[in-house]
C-alpha positions in Angstrom: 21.3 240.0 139.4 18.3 239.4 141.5 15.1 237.5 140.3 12.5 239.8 139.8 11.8 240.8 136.2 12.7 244.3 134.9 11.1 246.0 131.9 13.3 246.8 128.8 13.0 250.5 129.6 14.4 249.9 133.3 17.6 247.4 132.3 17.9 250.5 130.0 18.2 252.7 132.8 20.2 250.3 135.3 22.7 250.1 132.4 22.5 254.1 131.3 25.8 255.3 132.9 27.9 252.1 132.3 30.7 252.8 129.9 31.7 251.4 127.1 34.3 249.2 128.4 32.1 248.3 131.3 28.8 247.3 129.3 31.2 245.5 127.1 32.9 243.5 129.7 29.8 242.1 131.6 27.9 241.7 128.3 30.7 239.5 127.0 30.8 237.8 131.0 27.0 237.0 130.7 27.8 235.5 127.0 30.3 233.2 128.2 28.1 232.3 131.0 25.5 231.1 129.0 27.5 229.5 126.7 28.2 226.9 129.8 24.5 226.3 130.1 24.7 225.3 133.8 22.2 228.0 134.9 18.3 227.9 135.9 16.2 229.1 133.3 14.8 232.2 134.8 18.0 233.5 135.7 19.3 232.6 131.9 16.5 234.5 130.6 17.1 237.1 133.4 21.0 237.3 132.1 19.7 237.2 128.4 17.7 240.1 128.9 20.6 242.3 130.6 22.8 241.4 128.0 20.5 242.8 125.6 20.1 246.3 127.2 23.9 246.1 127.8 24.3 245.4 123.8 22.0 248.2 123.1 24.1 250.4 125.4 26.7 249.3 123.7 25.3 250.2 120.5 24.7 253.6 121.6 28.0 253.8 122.5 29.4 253.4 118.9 26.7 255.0 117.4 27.6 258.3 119.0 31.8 257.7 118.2 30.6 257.2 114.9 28.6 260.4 114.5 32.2 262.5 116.6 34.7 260.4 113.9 32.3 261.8 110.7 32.1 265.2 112.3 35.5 265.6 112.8 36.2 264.2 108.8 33.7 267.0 107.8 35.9 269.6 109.7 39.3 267.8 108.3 37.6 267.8 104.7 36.7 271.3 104.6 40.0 272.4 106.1 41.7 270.0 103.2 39.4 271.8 100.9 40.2 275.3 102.8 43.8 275.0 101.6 43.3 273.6 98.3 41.5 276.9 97.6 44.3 278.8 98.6 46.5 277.0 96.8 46.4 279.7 94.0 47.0 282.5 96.5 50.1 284.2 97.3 50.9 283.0 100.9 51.0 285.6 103.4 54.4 286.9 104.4 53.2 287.7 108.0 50.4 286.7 110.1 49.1 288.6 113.1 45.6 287.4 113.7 44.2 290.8 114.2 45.8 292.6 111.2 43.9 293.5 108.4 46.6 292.3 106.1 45.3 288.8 106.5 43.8 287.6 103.2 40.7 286.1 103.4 41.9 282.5 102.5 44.1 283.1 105.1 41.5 283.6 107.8 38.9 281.3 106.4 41.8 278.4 107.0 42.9 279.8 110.9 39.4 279.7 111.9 39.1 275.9 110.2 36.8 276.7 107.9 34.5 279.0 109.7 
């Protein structure tokens, strides 16, 4: 970390393509750091600050993972909902994804919901 003094927006940047592992590791490196309390105070405030752009990266992080988990449950729940549909339909006796034989339930549960 060197001394001079970096706007939010740029710690933002310097921390942009850290991963998730990586911004957690150094956050929780500057935390224990700090916790000894040996250090200057410019470079505590210097280590506060690039914690806080790495916990905000790390935020991001779990924010998007979040929004992947509920879209995949929203492709799981209609595909659940898909078949419970069809539950009152003959099933087919052959499937050949090109025939015309397919029922409709049928297709609408290959294609996940589509």
């Amino acid at each position: 970390m060197n001394g001079a003094s970096l706007s939010a927006g740029e710690l933002d940047e310097a921390v942009a393509a850290l991963s998730f592992e990586d911004a957690r590791s150094e956050l929780v490196e500057i935390v224990a750091q700090l916790e000894q309390g040996n250090i200057a105070l410019e470079q505590s405030m210097a280590m506060w600050e690039r914690g806080e752009a790495l916990a905000r990266r790390c935020e991001a992080w779990l924010v998007g993972a979040r929004a992947r988990l509920d879209a995949a449950r929203m492709v799981t729940d209609d595909f659940v909902a898909n078949l419970a549909s069809c539950s009152d339909s003959a099933p087919s006796t052959s499937f050949t994804p090109n025939s015309d034989s397919v029922s409709a339930c049928d297709s609408t549960v290959f294609r996940g919901g589509q």
